[in-house]
N, C-alpha and C positions, 0 to 999 in steps of 0.2 A: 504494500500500500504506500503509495508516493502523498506526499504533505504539497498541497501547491498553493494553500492560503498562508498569509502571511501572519502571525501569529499578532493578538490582539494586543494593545500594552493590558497591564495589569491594571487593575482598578483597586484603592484603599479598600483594605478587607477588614470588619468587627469580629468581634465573636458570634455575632449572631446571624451574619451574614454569610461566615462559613457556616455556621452549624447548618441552615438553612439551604445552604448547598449539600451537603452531605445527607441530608435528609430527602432534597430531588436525585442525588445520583442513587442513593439507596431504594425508593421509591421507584425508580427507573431500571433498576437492576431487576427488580421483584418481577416487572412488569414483559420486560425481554429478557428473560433469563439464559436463553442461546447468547446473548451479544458479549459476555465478558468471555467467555470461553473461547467464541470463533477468533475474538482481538488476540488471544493470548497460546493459542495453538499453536503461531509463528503462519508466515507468508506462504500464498498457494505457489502452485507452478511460474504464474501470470507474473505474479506480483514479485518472487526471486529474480524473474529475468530482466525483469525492470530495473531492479534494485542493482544486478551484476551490472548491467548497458551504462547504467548510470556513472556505477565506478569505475566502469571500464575494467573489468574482468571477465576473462570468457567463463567462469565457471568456479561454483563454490571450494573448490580445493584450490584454486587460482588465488582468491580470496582470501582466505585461510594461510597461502604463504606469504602472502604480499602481509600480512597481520603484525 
């Protein structure tokens, strides 16, 4: 999975405005509970060769020596 948005600045955070976050990602979790598993499984086929093209490596052992 490639990131192509530009990451937001951070905004002043309270205590209760994270709590309040942790309670929608918690809340969110309950609701799709496939989505933190398929995020954390690690990258399909598609999405490796993307990732190699990018760094310019032909291939995950290619990777792994350049490391």
């Amino acid at each position: 999975m490639l990131v192509t948005e530009a990451p937001k600045p951070d905004s002043p955070r309270t205590p209760s405005s994270a709590l309040a976050t942790a309670s929608t990602v918690n809340a969110n979790s309950v609701s799709h509970p496939d989505t933190f598993s398929r995020r954390h499984i690690g990258p399909n086929a598609d999405e490796a060769r993307q990732m190699l093209e990018l760094l310019g490596c032909p291939s995950l052992d290619a990777l792994i020596d350049a490391a």
